[in-house]
C-alpha positions as CSV (number, residue, x, y, z in Angstrom):
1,X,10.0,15.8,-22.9
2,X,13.8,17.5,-22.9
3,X,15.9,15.3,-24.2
4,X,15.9,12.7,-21.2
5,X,13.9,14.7,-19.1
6,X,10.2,14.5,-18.5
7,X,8.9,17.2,-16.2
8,X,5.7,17.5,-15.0
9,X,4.0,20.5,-12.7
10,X,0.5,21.2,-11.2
11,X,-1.9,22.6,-8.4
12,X,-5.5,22.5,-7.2
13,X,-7.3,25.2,-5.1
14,X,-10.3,24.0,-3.3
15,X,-12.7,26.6,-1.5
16,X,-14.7,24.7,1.2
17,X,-18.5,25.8,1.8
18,X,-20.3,24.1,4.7
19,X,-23.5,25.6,6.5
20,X,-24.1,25.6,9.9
21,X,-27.7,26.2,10.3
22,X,-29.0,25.3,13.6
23,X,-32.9,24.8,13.8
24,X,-33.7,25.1,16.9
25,X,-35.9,22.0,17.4
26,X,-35.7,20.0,21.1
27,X,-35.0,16.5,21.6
28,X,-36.7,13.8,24.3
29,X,-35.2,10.4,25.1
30,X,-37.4,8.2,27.4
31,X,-36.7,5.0,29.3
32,X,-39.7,3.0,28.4
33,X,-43.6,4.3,27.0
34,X,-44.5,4.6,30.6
35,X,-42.8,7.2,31.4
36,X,-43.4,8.6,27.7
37,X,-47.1,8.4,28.6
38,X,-46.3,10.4,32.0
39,X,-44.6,13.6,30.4
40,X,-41.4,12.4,32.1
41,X,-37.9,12.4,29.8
42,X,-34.8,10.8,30.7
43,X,-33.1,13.7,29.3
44,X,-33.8,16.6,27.0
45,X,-31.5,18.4,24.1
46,X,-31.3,20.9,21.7
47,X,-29.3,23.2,19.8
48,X,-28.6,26.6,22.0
49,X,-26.6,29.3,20.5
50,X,-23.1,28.9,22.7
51,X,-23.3,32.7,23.8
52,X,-26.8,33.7,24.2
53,X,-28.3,30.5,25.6
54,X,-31.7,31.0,23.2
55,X,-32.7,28.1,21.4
56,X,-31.5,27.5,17.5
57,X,-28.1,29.4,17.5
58,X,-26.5,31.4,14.6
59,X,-26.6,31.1,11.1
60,X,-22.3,30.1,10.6
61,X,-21.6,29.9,6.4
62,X,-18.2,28.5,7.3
63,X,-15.6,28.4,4.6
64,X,-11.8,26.8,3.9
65,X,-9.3,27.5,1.3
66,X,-6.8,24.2,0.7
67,X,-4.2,24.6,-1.8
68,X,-1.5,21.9,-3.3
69,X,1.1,22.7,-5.9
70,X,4.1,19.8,-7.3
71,X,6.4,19.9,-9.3
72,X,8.7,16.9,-11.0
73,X,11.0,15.7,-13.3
74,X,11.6,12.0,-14.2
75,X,15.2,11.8,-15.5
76,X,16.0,8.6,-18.0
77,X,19.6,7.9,-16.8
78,X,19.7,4.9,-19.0
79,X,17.0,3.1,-20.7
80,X,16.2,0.6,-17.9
81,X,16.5,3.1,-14.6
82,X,14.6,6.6,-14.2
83,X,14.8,8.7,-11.3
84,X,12.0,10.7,-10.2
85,X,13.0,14.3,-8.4
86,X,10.1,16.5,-7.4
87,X,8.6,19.3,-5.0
88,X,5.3,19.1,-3.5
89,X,3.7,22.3,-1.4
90,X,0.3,22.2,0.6
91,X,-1.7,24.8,2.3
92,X,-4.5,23.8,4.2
93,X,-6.5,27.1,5.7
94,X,-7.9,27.9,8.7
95,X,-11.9,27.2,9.2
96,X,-13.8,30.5,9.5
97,X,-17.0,31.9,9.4
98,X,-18.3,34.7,6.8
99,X,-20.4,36.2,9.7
100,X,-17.1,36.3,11.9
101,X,-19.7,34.3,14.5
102,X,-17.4,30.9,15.1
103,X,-17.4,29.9,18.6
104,X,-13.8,29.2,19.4
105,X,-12.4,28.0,22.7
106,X,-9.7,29.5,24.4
107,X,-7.7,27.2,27.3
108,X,-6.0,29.4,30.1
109,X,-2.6,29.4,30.5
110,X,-0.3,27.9,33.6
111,X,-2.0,25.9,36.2
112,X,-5.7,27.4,35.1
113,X,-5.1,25.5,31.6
114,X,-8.6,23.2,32.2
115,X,-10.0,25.7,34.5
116,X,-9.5,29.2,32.8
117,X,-11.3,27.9,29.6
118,X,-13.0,30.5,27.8
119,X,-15.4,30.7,25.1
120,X,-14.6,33.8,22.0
121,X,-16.4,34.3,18.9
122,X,-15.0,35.3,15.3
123,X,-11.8,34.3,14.3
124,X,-10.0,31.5,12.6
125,X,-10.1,28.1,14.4
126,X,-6.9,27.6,14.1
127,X,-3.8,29.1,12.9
128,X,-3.1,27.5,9.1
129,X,0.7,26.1,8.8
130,X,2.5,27.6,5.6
131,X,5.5,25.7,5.4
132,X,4.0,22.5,4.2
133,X,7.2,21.6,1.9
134,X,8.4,17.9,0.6
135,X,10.7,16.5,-1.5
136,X,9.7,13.7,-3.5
137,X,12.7,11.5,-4.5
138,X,12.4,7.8,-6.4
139,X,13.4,5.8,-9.2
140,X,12.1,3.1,-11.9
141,X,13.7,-0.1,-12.7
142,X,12.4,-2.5,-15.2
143,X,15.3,-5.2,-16.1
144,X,15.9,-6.2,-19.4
145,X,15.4,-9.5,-19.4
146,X,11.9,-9.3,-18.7
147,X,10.8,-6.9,-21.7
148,X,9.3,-3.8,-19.8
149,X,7.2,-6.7,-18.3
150,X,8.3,-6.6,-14.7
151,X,8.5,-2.6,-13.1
152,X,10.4,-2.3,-10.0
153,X,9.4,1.5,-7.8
154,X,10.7,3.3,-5.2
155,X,8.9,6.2,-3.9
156,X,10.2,8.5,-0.7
């Protein structure tokens, strides 16, 4: 504390690890243990690799980076009222693949948007935004009269 000036500043980096490992192993639905006992599914599923077609896909060690950073200072104006002036900035990065094997959909462009779709591997999922910038502006009231019993905040 400065005088009548608290200030206060921090972060957090976060690196995301998820694993996409897709086994491989089909699926069966049935409509009743009749047709179970005949061999004959209402549908079949499984996981297919999105390029190849060959049961069990890829191997995808997907990875994010998020990052948040503040910084404030709550200024005593008198002994009742503080105001609170800060900064707050937050990056939140694209999903990717270490492999560089994300399957990513492209839409086409004009009046093929739904019907030029296409299908790309590698790449970012998405393009990360890096002006993720607020102000952070408030103040603290707590009236006399009720000895620091009673806090009124305000928080934009």
């Amino acid at each position: 504390m400065v005088r009548r000036h608290t200030i206060k500043f921090g972060g957090k980096y976060t690196r995301l690890y998820y694993l996409n490992n897709p086994i491989g192993r089909p699926g069966y639905n049935f409509f009743n243990i009749w047709d179970f006992l005949n061999d004959a599914p209402k549908e079949e599923y499984g996981n297919f690799d999105s390029v190849t077609g060959l049961p069990g896909g890829s191997r995808a060690d997907n990875r994010e980076n998020l990052l948040g950073l503040f910084v404030q200072d709550d200024f005593k104006v008198t002994p009742t009222i503080t105001l609170n002036i800060g900064f707050r900035y937050g990056y939140f990065g694209a999903l990717y693949s270490k492999q560089n094997n994300l399957s990513v959909v492209q839409f086409g462009s004009g009046g093929s948007y739904l019907t030029g779709i296409d299908l790309r591997q590698g790449g970012n999922l998405w393009t990360p935004q890096k002006g993720n910038f607020g102000p952070q502006l408030g103040f603290n009231w707590s009236p006399e009269v009720f000895h620091d019993k009673l806090v009124v905040k305000d928080m934009a």
